[in-house]
Structures are given as structure tokens and as C-alpha cells.
N, C-alpha and C positions, 0 to 999 in steps of 0.2 A: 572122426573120419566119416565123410562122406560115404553112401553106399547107394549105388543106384541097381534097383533088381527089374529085369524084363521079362514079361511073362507075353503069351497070346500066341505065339509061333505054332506051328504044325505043319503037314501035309494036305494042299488041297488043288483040286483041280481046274485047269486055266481058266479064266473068268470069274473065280470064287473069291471070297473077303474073307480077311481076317482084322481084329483091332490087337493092335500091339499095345502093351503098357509100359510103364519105367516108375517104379513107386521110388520117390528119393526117399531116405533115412531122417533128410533135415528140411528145412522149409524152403521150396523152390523159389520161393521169395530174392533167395540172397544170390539168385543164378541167373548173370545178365542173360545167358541163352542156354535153350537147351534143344538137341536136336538129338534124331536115328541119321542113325550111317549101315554101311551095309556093305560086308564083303563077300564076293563068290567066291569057290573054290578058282584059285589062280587067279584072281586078280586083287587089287589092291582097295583098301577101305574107302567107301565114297558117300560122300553128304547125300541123302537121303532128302532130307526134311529138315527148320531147325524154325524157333520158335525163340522170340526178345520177351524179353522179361513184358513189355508197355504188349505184347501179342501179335508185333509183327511175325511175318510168318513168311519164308522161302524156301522151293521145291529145286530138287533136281528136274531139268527138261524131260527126264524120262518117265517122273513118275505124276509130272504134272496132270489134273484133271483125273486121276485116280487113286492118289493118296490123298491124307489131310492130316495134318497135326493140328492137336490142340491140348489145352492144360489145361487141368482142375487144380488150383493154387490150395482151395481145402481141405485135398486129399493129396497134396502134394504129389501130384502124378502126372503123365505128359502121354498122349496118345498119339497113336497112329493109326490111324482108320486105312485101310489097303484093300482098294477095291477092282474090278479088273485083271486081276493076278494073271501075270505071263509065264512063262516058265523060266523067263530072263532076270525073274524079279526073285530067282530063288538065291538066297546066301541066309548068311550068320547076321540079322538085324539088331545093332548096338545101339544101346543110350547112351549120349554124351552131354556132358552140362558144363559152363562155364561160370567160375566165378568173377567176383567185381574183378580180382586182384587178378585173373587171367587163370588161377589154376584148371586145369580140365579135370575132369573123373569120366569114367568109362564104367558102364556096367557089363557083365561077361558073354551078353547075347541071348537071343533066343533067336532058331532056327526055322526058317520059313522056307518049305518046300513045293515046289509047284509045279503038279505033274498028274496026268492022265491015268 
């Protein structure tokens, strides 16, 4: 069973960075994409960030020119550099990974707070 764990989240104030992680369990190899999504309180889950196996790579319009994803395939891990932080940009930041066969996996979140 797959396990995707994400760490880096916290509290920080507007205009500050954080780098998000997502360590998979198995080798990111076999996961045509993987990407952060990210839900606020009261509103519904949204693409984030997401990253193809070959390192294509596509941004939400909102988080363009101040996030970045990227993967380290040796440490089988997928980041999220978050720079700029808004207070808009605060929710629950999830990993999600795609396999060949279409399966998704979800890791539980970590929380990113941004505020004064």
C-alpha cells in the first residue's frame, strides 16, 4: 500500500516561505503525476501544483510565480517551495500521486497558516 506522508506546514506571516514535502513509501518512479492540492476552510479541494513523471510541471493561476514543485526521484519525495504567502493561501496542503493504472493515493495533509 502506498503511503504518501507531508511534512513543512506551519504558521507564518504574509510574505513568508515555507517548503512543503510528501516522502512516498514506494518509488515515485511508478507515479505518472504527482501533485499538492489544497483545501480552505469552506471551500472545496483545488490543484495546487502537479508534477509528470518526464518533470512537466503546472501551477494554479493563483499560485503562479510564487510556488514551485519539484521532485527528488532518490529520495522519492516531491516538494513544494511556497513563497510570497498570502493569508489566501492558508488551508490543509495535500499530496496526491497518480498511478500508470489511474489509481490516486492522498496523503493526510499538513497545515499552512498565514497570518500577522
Amino acid at each position: 500500500q502506498v503511503q504518501l506522508v507531508e511534512s513543512g506546514g506551519g504558521l507564518v506571516q504574509p510574505g513568508g516561505s515555507l517548503r512543503l514535502s510528501c516522502v512516498a513509501s514506494g518509488s515515485i518512479f511508478s507515479f505518472n503525476s504527482m501533485g499538492w492540492y489544497r483545501q480552505a476552510p469552506g471551500k472545496q479541494r483545488e490543484l495546487v501544483a502537479a508534477i509528470t513523471s518526464a518533470g512537466s510541471t503546472n501551477y494554479a493561476d493563483s499560485v503562479k510565480g510564487r510556488f514551485t514543485i519539484s521532485r527528488d526521484n532518490a529520495k522519492n519525495t516531491v516538494y513544494l517551495q511556497v513563497n510570497s504567502l498570502k493569508p489566501e493561501d492558508t488551508a490543509v496542503y495535500y499530496c496526491n500521486a497518480r498511478s500508470s493504472v489511474g489509481i490516486i493515493y492522498w496523503g493526510k495533509g499538513t497545515r499552512v497558516t498565514v497570518s500577522s
